[in-house]
VOGU-3710 file (C-alpha; in Angstrom, 3 decimals, decimal comma):
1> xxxxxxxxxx> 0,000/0,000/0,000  1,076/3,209/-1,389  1,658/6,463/1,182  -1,171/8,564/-0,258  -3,185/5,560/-0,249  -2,918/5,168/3,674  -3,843/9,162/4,009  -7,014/8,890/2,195  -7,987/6,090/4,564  -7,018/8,262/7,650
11> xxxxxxxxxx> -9,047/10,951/6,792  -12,478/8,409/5,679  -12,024/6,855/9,187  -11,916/10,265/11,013  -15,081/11,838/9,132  -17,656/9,793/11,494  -15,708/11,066/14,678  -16,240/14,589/13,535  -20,084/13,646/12,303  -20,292/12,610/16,114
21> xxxxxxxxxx> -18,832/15,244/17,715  -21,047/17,631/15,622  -24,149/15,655/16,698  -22,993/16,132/20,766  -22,387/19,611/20,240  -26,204/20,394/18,697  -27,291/18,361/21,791  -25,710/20,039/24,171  -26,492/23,216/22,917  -29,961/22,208/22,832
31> xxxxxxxxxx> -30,137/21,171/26,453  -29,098/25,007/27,342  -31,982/26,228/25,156  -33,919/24,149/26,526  -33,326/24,870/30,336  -33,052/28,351/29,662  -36,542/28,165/28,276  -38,123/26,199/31,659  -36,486/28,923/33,575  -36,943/32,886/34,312
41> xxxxxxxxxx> -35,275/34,981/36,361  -36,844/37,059/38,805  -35,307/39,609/40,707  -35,552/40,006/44,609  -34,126/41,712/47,640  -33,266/41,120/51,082  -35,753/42,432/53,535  -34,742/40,899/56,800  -31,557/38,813/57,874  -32,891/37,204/61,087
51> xxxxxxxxxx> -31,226/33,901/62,943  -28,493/33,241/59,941  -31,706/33,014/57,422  -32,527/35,562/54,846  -36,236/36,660/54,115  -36,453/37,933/49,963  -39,351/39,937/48,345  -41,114/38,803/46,480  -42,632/34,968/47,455  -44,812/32,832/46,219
61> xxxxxxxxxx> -47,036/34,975/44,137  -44,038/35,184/41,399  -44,015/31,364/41,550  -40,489/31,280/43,171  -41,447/27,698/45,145  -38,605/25,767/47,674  -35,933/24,476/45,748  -35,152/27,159/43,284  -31,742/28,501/43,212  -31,045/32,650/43,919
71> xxxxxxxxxx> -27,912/34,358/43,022  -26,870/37,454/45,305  -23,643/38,547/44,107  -21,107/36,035/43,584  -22,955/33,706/45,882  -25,707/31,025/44,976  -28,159/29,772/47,696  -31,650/27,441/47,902  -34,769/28,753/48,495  -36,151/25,912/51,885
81> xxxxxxxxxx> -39,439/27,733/52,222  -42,199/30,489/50,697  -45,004/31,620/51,293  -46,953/34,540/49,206  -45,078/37,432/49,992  -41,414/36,100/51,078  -38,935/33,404/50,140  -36,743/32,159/52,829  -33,149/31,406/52,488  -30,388/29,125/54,899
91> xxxxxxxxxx> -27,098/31,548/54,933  -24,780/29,082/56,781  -21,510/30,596/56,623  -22,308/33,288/54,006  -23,531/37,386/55,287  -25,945/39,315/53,327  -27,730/42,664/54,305  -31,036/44,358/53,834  -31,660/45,713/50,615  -29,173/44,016/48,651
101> xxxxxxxxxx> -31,086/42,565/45,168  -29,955/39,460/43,493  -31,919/37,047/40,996  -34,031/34,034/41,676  -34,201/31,387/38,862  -37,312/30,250/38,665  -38,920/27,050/37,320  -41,572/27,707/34,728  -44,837/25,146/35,581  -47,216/24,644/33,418
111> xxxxxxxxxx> -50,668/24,889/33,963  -52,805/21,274/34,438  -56,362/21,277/32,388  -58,796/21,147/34,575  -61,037/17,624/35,029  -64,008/17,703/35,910  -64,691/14,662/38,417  -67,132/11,794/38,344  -70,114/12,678/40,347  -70,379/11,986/44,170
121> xxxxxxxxxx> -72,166/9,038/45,309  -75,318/9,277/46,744  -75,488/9,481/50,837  -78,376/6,588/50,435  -76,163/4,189/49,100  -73,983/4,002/52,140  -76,734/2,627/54,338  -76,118/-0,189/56,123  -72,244/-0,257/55,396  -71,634/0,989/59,103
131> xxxxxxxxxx> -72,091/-0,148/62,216  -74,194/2,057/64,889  -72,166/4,682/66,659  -70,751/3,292/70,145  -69,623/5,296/72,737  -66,005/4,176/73,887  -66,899/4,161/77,807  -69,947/2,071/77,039  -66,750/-0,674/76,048  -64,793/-0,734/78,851
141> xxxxxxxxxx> -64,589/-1,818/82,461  -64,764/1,131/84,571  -63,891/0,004/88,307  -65,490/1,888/91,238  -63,157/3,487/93,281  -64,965/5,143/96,732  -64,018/8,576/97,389  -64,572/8,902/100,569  -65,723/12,078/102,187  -64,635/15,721/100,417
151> xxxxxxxxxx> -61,192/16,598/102,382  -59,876/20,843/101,528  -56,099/20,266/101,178  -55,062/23,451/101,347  -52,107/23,576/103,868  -53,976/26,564/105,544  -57,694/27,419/104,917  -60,534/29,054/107,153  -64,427/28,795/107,146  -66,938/31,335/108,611
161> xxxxxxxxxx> -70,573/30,059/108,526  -73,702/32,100/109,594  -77,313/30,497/109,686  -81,045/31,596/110,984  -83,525/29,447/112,260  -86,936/30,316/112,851  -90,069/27,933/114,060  -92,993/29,861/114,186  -96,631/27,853/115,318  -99,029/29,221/113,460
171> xxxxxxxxxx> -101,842/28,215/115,811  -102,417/27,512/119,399  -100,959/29,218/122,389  -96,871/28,150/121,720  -94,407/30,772/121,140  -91,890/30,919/118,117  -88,037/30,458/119,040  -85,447/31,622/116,630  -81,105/30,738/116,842  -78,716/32,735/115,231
181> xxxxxxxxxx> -75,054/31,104/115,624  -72,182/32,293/113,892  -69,216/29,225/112,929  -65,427/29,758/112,694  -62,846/27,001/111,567  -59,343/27,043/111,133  -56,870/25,054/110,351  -52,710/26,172/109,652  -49,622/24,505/109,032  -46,144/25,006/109,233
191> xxxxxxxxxx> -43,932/25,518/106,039  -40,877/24,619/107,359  -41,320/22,517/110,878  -44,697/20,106/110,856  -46,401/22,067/112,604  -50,918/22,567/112,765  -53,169/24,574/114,922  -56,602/23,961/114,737  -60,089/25,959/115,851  -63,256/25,502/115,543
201> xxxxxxxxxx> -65,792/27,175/117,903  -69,025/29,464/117,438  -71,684/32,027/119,167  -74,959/31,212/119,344  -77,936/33,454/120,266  -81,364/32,260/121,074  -84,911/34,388/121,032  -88,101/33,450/122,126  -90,561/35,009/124,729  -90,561/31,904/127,186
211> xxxxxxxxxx> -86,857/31,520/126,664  -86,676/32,083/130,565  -88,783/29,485/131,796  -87,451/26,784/128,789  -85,980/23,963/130,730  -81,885/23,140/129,880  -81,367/27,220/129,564  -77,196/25,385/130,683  -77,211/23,310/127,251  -77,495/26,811/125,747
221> xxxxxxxxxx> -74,311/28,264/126,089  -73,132/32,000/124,493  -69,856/30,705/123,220  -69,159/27,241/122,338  -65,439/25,920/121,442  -65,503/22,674/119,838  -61,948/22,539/118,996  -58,619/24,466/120,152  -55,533/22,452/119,547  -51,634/22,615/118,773
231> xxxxxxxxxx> -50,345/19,664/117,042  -46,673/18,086/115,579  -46,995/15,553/112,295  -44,159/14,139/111,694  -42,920/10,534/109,870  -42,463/8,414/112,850  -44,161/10,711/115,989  -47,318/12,712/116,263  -48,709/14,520/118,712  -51,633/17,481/119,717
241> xxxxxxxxxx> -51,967/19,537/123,146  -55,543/21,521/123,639  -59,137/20,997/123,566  -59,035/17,608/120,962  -62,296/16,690/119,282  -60,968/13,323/118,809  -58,339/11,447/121,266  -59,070/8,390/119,793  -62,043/7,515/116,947  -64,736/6,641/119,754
251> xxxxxxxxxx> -63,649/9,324/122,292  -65,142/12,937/122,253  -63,905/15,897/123,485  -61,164/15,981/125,534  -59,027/18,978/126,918  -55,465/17,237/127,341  -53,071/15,568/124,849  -52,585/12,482/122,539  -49,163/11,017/120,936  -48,941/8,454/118,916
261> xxxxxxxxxx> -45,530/7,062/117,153  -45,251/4,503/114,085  -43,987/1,335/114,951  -43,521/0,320/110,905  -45,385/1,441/108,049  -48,418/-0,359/108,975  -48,567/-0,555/112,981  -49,182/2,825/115,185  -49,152/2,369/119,132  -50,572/5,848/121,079
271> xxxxxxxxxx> -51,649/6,968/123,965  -54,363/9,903/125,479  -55,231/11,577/128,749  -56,953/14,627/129,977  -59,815/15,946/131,775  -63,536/15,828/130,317  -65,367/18,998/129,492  -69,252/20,162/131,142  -71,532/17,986/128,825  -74,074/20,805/128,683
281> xxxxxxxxxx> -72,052/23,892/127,792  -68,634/23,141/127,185  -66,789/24,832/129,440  -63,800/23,303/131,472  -63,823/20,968/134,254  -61,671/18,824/136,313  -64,753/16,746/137,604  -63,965/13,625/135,341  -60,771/12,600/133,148  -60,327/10,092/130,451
291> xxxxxxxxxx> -57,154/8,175/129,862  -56,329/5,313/127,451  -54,270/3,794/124,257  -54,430/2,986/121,346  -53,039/0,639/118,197  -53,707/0,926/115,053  -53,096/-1,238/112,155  -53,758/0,382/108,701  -52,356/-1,420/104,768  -52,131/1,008/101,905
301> xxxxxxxxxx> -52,754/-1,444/99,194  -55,667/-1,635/97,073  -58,361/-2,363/99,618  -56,906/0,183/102,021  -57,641/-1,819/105,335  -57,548/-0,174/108,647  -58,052/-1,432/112,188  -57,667/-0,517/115,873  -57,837/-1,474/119,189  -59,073/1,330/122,030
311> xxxxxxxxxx> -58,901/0,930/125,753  -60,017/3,632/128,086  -60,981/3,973/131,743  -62,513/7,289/133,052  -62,514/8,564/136,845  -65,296/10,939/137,976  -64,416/12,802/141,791  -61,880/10,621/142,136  -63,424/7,404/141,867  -62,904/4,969/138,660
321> xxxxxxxxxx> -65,846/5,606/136,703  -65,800/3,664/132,737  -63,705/1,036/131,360  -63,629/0,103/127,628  -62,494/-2,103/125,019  -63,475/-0,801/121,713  -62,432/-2,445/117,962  -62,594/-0,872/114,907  -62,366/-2,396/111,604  -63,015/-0,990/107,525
331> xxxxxxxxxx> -62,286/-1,811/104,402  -62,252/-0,757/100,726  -62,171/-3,394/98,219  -62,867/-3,131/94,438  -66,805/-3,858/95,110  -67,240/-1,031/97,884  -67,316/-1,050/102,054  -67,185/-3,609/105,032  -66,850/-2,253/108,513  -67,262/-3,452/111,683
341> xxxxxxxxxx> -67,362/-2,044/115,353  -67,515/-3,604/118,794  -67,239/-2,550/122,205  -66,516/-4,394/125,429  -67,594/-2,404/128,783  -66,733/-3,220/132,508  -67,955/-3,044/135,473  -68,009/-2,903/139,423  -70,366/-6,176/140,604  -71,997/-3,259/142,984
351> xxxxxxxxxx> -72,645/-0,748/140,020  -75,842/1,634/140,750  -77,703/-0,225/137,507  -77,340/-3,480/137,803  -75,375/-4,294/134,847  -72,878/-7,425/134,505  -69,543/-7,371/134,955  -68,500/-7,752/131,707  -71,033/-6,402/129,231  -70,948/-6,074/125,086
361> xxxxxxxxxx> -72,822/-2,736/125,482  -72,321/-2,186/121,243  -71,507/-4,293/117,891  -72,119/-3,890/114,374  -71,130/-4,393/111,184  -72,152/-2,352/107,589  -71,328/-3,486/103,948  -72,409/-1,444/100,819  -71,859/-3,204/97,596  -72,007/-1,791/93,791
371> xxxxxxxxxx> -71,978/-3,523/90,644  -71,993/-1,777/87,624  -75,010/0,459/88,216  -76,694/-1,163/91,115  -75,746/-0,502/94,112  -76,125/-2,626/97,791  -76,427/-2,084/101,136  -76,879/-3,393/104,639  -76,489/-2,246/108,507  -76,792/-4,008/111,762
381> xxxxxxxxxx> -76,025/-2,658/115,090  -76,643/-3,387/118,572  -75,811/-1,175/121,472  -76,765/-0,476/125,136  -77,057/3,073/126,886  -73,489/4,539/128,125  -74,234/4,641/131,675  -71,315/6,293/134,053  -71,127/8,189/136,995  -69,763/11,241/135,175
391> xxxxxxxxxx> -73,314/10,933/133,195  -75,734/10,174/135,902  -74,681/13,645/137,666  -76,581/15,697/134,330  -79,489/13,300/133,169  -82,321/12,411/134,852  -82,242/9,329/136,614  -85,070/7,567/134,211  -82,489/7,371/131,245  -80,834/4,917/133,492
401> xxxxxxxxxx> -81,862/1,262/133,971  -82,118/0,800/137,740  -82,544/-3,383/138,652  -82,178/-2,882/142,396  -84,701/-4,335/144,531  -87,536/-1,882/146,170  -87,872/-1,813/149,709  -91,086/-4,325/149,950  -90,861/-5,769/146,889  -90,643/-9,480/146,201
411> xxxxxxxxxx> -89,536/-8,830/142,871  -86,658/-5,825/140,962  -88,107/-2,480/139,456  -88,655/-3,406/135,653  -85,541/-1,899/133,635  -86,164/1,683/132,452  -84,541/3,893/130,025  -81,855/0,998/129,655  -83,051/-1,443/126,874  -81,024/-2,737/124,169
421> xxxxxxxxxx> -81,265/-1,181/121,056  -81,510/-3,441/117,786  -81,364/-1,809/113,928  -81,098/-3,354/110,833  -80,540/-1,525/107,679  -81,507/-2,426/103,616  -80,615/-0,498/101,223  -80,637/-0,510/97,008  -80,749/1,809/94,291  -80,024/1,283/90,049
431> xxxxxxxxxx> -78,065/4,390/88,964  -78,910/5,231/85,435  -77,218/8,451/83,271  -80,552/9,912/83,833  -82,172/8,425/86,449  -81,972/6,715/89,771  -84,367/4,469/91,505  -83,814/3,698/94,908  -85,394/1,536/98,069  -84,763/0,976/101,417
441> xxxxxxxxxx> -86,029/-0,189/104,885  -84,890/-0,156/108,728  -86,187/-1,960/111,728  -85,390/-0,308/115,296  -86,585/-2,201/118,154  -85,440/-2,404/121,925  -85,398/-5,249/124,578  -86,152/-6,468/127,113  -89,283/-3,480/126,534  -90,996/-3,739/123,039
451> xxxxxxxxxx> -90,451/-0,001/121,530  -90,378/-0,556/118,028  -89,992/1,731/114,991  -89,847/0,583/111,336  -89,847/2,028/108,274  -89,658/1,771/104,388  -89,297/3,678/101,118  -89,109/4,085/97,358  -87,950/6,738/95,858  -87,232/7,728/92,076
461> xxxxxxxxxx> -85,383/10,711/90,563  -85,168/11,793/86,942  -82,299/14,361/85,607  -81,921/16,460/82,799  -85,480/17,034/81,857  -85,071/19,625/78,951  -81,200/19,894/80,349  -82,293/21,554/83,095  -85,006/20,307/85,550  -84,828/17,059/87,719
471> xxxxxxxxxx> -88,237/15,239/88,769  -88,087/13,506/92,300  -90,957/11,158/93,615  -91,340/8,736/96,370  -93,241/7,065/98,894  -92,502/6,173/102,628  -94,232/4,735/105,067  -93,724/4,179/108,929  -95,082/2,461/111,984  -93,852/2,576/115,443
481> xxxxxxxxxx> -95,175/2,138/119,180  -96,748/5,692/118,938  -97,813/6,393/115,488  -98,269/5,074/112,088  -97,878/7,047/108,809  -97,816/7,045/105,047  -96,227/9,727/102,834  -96,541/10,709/99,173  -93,410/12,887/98,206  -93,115/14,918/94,595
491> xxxxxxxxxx> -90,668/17,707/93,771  -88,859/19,917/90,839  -85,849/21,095/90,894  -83,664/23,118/88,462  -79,921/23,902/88,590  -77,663/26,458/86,319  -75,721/24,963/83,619  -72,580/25,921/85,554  -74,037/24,455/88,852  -73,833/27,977/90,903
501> xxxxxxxxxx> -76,956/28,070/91,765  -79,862/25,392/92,919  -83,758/25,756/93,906  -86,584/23,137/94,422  -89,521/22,588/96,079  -91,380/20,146/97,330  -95,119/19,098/98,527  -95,382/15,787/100,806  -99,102/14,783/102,248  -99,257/12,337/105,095
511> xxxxxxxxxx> -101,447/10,068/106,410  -101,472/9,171/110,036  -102,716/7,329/112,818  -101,954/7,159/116,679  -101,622/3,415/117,565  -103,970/4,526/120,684  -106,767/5,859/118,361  -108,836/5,193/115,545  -109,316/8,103/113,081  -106,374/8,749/110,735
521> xxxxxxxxxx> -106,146/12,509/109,544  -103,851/14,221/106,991  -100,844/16,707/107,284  -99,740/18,939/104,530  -96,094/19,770/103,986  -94,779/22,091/101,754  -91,489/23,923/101,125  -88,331/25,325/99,021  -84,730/24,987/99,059  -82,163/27,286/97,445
531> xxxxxxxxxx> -78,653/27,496/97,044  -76,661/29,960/95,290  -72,783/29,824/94,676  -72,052/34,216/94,694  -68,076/33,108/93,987  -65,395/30,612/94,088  -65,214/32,028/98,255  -68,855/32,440/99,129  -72,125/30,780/98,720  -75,724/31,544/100,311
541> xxxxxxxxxx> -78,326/28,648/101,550  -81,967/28,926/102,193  -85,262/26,835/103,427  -88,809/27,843/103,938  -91,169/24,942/105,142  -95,220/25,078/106,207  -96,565/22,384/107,988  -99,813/21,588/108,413  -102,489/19,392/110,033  -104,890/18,321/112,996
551> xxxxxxxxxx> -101,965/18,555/115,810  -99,727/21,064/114,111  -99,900/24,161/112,001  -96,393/25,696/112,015  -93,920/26,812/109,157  -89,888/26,958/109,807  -86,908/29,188/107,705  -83,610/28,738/108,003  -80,980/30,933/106,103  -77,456/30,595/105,951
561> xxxxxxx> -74,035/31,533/104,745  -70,727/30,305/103,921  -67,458/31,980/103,213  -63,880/30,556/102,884  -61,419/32,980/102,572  -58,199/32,042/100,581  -54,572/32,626/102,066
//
């Protein structure tokens, strides 16, 4: 092969490398076109640098959208959000300044044809495709948990109470008689040291034009302090000094002291003493004393068990007056209550009433049950008269059962004033979201003597009525050794929708019937209650009542107040 042969080949093989080079080129310069053409610029500005991110005029509403690219000088940065009026750019480490303009290049969009869509199902075809609405509480096991009684706990708090009673006969020759008594409570605590004080005592006026010659004028004192004590709470020792209303849980009043330390976290072991208050007004007195101790028992867990064991002696003028043995026992399962009581007194063989030795003068035992919306309950309790020295000096001796012999008498005085008293309890009731229907009965009777008192009801109650009235009706009726009676009771009530206010009235018509006679007759009753809620600190209470009948015509207000300041 010849020299010029071999060129002519050379340049025939590089002709398709320059045909393909060509073709990139018109490509390539077609891609530009073409991405010039799906994007515009737009210029902005800066018109806030805040927290290393830049805010740009205009937004949205020139279709600059997150991810477009803006050029501010020689620097190039992403748009990460927009809204109509502003874009939003991430600085990291570069710095701009308000008012400084760059350009944004944005992506052109096109516009999508609208579609019109297929039309919408009718509602009617859905029927049936879905179960009926269920409320999730109507699902699920919802355990009863009692409450208890409503405790304020406030580490310091104060209540001042003021209420007016009136009974006014409307026939015969009696007189009207009117109280006014006016109620302070306090209770503070420490912040610091456990310390509490607590008060609670009251004035009480009485009216009446034959208040003079009123027997038991002494049981009516001016001022009456039902509690004045200085206590110490802490995690192993407790104590209180002062006028206690409670030394132990069946004690009264007792002007001394109490202390009580924690033996674990479930046993308690304390102790009381002090002298015993006048009966009738109150006041101070070192005629009688009380003494005793006390252990407790009391488990946290679920049923929140608690027991104790009281024993007490008294001495009255220096002689030893009562001596007691009380139990205690309650508990709080899943289902609701059991309790128990018991009470073991002593005696000198030559007491003034005859009693054993060794006497169970009281026992009982409650249980209250509730499943799902009924609810169960039953009481029975047995208990003798507390007869002591201390109490025969202020009650008449009749209260007292006296078995001594009479001078002449073959036989002992039958027992007065000092039967056994036997009551038994029944109680249910269905509680509805509505509505509540309830029935009970109790049967009091005494022995060795056959007093007797028994009664029974039904009662039904219906809420919500327009979402704001409640309907209450029931029926009662009673026989005992004096009297027999039947009642018809029907009400209306109506509270706010914010529950600061409450009124209803009532109208109840009796029949009755002395056991010693034999025409029944008819008593009207009639009256209103109100309750009003001024503030979160005050609230006012009210009562008007008219009674009337064969033996009685008399009608009865009582007005009251409540205010608990807040410090």
């Amino acid at each position: 092969m010849t020299q010029g042969s071999r060129a002519r080949r050379s340049r025939i093989g590089r002709r398709p490398l320059a045909l393909l080079a060509c073709v990139t080129l018109l490509c390539a310069a077609a891609d530009r076109v073409g991405a010039a053409e799906a994007r515009r610029r737009v210029e902005v500005q800066v018109v806030e640098v805040v927290a290393g991110r830049a805010y740009l005029e205009p937004g949205a509403e020139s279709q600059i959208r997150v991810g477009d690219v803006v050029q501010i000088g020689r620097s190039k940065y992403v748009v990460i959000a927009a809204n109509q009026k502003n874009a939003v750019l991430e600085l990291a480490e570069g710095r701009l300044q308000r008012g400084q303009r760059g350009v944004a290049l944005v992506r052109a969009t096109q516009a999508k044809a609208l579609e019109k869509l297929a039309a919408a199902r009718p509602l009617e075809s859905f029927a049936g495709q879905w179960r009926p609405p269920r409320l999730p509480a109507e699902g699920q096991p919802v355990r009863f948990v009692p409450l208890g009684p409503a405790r304020d706990a406030r580490r310091n708090r104060a209540l001042v109470s003021f209420d007016f009673q009136r009974i006014q006969p409307l026939s015969g020759p009696a007189y009207g008689i009117s109280r006014q008594r006016l109620r302070a409570q306090l209770h503070a605590e420490g912040e610091q040291l456990p310390l509490h004080f607590d008060a609670d005592g009251f004035l009480e006026f009485w009216q009446a034009q034959d208040l003079a010659e009123r027997s038991q004028n002494a049981a009516r004192p001016l001022l009456n302090v039902q509690q004045l004590e200085a206590g110490y709470r802490g995690d192993t020792l407790q104590g209180a000094l002062g006028r206690l209303r409670h030394a132990a849980p069946t004690t009264g009043l007792l002007d001394g002291a109490r202390i009580a330390a924690a033996l674990s976290d479930d046993w308690t072991l304390g102790a009381f003493g002090g002298t015993l208050p006048n009966p009738q007004d109150g006041a101070p007195s070192t005629d009688a004393s009380r003494f005793g101790a006390e252990v407790a028992w009391q488990d946290d867990a679920a049923a929140r068990t608690r027991a104790s064991l009281t024993l007490q002696g008294s001495r009255y003028l220096g002689q030893l007056d009562e001596r007691r043995i009380t139990g205690l026992f309650e508990s709080y399962p899943d289902f609701g209550r059991l309790g128990a009581h018991a009470e073991m007194s002593l005696f000198d063989p030559n007491n003034p009433w005859g009693a054993a030795s060794t006497e169970l003068s009281a026992a009982g035992a409650d249980a209250s049950v509730r499943i799902a919306s009924l609810r169960l309950g039953a009481l029975f309790d047995v208990r003798s008269p507390e007869r002591s020295l201390w109490l025969a000096a202020f009650l008449p001796p009749e209260y007292f059962c006296s078995a001594r012999p009479v001078a002449g008498a073959t036989a002992a005085e039958p027992c007065a004033g000092g039967d056994r008293r036997y009551t038994a309890a029944l109680d249910a009731a269905w509680e509805a979201t509505f509505w509540t229907l309830a029935s009970g009965a109790q049967l009091t009777t005494t022995r060795p003597a056959a007093a007797q008192q028994s009664t029974a009801f039904v009662s039904f109650r219906q809420r919500e009525i327009l979402n704001l009235l409640r309907f209450d009706a029931g029926v009662s009726v009673s026989r005992g050794s004096l009297l027999e009676s039947a009642a018809l009771d029907v009400g209306l009530g109506a509270a706010t929708r914010d529950d600061a206010a409450d009124i209803s009235h009532y109208y109840r018509p009796s029949l009755k019937r002395y056991r010693a006679g034999l025409d029944e007759f008819v008593e009207h009753g009639v009256g209103t209650r109100l309750w009003w809620a001024l503030s979160d600190v005050l609230d006012l209470n009210g009562s008007f009542d008219v009674l009337t009948g064969r033996d009685v015509d008399v009608f009865s207000l009582q007005l009251g107040a409540a205010w608990r300041p807040r410090f």
